[in-house]
N, C-alpha and C positions, 0 to 999 in steps of 0.2 A: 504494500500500500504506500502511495506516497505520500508526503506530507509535504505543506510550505510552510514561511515563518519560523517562528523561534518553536522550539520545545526542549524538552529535559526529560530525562530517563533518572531513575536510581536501578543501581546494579551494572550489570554490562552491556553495552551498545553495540550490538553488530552489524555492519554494514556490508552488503553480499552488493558484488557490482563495483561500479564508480561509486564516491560517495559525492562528486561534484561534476559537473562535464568543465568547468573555468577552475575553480578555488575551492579553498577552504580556509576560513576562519579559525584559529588558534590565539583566543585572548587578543587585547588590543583591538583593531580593527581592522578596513579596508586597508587601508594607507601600510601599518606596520606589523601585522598579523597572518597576512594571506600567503598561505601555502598550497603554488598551486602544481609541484612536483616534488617527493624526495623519494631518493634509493642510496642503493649500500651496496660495498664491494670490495675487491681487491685490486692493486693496479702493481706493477712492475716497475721496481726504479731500474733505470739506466744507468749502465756504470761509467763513473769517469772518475780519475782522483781528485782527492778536495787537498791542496793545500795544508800542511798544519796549520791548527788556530784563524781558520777562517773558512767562510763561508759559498756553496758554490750553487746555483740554478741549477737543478737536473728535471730530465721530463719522468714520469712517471705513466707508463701507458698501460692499456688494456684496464681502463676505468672504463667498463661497459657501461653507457649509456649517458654520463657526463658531456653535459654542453656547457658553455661559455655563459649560459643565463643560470648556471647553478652557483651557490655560495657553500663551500668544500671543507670540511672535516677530516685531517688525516691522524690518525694514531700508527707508529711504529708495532711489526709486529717481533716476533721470540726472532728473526730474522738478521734484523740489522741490527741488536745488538750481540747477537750469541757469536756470528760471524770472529769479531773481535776478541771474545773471552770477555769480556768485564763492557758491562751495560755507563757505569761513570764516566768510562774513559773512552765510548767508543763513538756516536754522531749523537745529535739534536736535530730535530724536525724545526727549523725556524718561522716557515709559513709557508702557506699552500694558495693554488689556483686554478680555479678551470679554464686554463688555457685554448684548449682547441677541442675535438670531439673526441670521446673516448679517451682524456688526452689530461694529467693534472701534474703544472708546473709545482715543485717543493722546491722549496731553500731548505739543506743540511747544513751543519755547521760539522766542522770533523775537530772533535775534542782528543783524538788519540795521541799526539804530543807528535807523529809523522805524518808526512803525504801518506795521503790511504784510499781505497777506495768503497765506498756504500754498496751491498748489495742487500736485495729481500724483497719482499714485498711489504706494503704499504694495506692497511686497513680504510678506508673512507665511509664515510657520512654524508652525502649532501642534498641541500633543500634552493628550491626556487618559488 
């Protein structure tokens, strides 16, 4: 059955289908609340070496479904730090972007004390 307008449920709300064909509403409003795509995944960093103590742009690909209208979430996985031995000494994830399709630019920073290089996979989150 459909419904318009506001309503509320107590308990669980299931939503079988779209639950929007545009948006959805998440607190706040039109303006700073609307959510009208998110998915989750894995992407692949590319390797190149980062300098010690500083920082390098690498692409991260096979983010299935990641467009440039997304705003992007990366957490490191057991990957890029195990590589290394010691998670302290080994990169930082400094910021992320959806660059191009399927496609998220990160900034690592390589804390390992030599030139090194990142490899793993990458976890993501993101919403548009």
């Amino acid at each position: 059955t459909g419904s318009n307008g506001n309503f509320a449920t107590e308990g669980t709300l299931t939503s079988v289908g779209l639950a929007s064909t545009t948006s959805l509403v998440v607190g706040g409003n039109s303006t700073n609340g609307t959510i009208s795509g998110a998915i989750f995944g894995t992407c692949n960093i590319g390797q190149a070496s980062i300098t010690a103590s500083s920082t390098r742009g690498l692409v991260c690909s096979s983010a299935t479904g990641i467009t440039t209208s997304f705003k992007v979430f990366v957490t490191a996985t057991s990957s890029l730090a195990t590589h290394l031995g010691s998670p302290s000494n080994g990169f930082a994830i400094v910021a992320a972007s959806s660059t191009a399709i399927n496609t998220i630019g990160v900034e690592i920073s390589n804390l390992t004390g030599t030139a090194n290089t990142p490899a793993g996979t990458l976890n993501f989150w993101a919403v548009r």
